[in-house]
N, C-alpha and C positions, 0 to 999 in steps of 0.2 A: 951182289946181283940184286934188284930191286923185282921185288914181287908183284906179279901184276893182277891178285887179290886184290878186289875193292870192295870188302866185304867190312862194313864197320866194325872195331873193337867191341861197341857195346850195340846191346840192339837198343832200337828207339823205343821212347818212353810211350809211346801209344804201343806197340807190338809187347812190352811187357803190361803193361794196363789191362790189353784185350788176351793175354794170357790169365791173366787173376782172375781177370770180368767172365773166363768161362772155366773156368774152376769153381769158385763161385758158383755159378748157375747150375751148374753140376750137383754139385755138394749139399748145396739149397735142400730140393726138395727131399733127397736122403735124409737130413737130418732134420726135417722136418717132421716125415713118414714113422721116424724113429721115435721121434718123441710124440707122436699122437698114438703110437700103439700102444707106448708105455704109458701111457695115461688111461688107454683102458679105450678110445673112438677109434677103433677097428677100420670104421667103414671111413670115416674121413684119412684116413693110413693108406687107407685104398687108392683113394682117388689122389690124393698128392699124390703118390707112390706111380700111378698111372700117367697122371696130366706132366708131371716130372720127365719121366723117360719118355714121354710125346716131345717135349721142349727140349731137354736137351740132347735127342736121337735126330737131330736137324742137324745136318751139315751144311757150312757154308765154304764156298771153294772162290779163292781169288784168284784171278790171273792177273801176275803183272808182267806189262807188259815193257818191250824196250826199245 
């Protein structure tokens, strides 16, 4: 019986790219905020830490259409 899935085997290389590209972004300012308090600038820990989760607490929603 043939399937009538037309879902690709692999997903496309831009849909795994903008998978990483927000992981990434994510992870970013974490390890950032991490390593300025462990250095001892509290307040700049702060503001990455904050401008961080402003940036990447944005959802973007695509419709695709057909």
């Amino acid at each position: 019986m043939t399937s009538i899935d037309r879902t690709p085997a692999e997903p496309d290389i831009h849909a795994r790219r903008l998978g990483w590209l927000t992981a990434v972004t994510g992870l970013l300012p974490v390890a950032a905020a991490v390593i300025l308090a462990a250095v001892g600038q509290t307040e700049a820990a702060a503001v990455v830490a904050v401008t961080g989760s402003a940036v990447t607490g944005t959802q973007v929603t695509v419709n695709i259409r057909r």
